[in-house]
N, C-alpha and C positions, 0 to 999 in steps of 0.2 A: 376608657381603654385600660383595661389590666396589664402591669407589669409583668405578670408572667409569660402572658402570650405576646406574638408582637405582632403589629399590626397585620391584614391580611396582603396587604400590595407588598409589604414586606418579606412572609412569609413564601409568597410566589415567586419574587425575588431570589430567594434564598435556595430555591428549588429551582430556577431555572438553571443559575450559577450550579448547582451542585451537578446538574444532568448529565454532562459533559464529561464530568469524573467517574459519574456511574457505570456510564459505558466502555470508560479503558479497562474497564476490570474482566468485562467480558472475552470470552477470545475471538481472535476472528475467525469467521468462516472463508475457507478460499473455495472458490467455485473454479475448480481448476481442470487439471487432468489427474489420472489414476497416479503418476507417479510424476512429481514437482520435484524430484529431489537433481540437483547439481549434476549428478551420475547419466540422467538421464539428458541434460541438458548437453554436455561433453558427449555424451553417443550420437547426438543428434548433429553432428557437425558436417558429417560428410551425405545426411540426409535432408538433401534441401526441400522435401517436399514437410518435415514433419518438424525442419527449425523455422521455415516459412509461419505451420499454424503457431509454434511457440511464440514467435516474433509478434504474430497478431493476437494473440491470446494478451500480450503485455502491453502491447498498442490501448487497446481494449481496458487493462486495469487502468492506465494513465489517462482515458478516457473518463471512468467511470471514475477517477481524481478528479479530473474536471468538472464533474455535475455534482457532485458532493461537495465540492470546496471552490465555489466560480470567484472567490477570492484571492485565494491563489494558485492559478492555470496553472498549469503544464502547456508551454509552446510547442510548435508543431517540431518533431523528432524524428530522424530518418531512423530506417531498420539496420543502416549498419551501427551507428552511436548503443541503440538499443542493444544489437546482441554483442559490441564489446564492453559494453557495461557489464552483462551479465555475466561474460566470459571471462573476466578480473574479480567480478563475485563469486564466483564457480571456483576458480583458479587461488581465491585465497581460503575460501571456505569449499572443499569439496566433500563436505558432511551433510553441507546446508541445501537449503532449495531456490530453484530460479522465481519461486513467486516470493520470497524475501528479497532477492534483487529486484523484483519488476517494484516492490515496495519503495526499497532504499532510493530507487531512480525518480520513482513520483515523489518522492521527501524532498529530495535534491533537488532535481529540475523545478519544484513549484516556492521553492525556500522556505521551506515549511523545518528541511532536517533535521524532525523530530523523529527519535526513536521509536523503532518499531517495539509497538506492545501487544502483546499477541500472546 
């Protein structure tokens, strides 16, 4: 075995640890709607047919929290919890977007609350 290289279970080792890091660097893709932004979230208050699909759209990411991380869930969460969450991340950031709330909420709710890197 040469000192230079180091062994290969090692090496693999070394790469599986690093994978994890690789990937925050990347950004996320949100598979969302045309406009995620806060603004659109606040119009949508008195339109209960179109904060309905928002509600399940975010149902859906905490979902898809769940099959990514079955370590740590997200419990089940009614739609009003969900949209005053979002309505206090709207309300203090009205720049920002409902799908960085629907984030912060699966961070929270799974005790994960790691920062969003995007």
């Amino acid at each position: 075995m040469s000192r230079c290289h180091p062994p290969a279970n090692t090496a693999l080792l070394l790469a599986a640890l690093a994978t994890p890091y690789a990937h925050a660097a990347l950004p996320l893709k949100i598979v969302g709607f045309d406009d995620m932004s806060c603004r659109a979230w606040v119009a949508s208050r008195n339109d209960t047919e179109q904060r309905a699909v928002y509600v399940a759209w975010i149902r859906g990411v905490l979902t898809g929290h769940n099959y990514a991380n079955p370590g740590q869930q997200v419990s089940a969460i009614s739609s009003n919890t969900v949209e005053q969450h979002v309505d206090r991340h709207c309300s203090e950031k009205p720049q920002g977007s409902f799908s960085d709330a629907a984030l912060r909420l699966s961070d929270r709710l799974s005790g994960r609350n790691a920062p969003i890197t995007k």
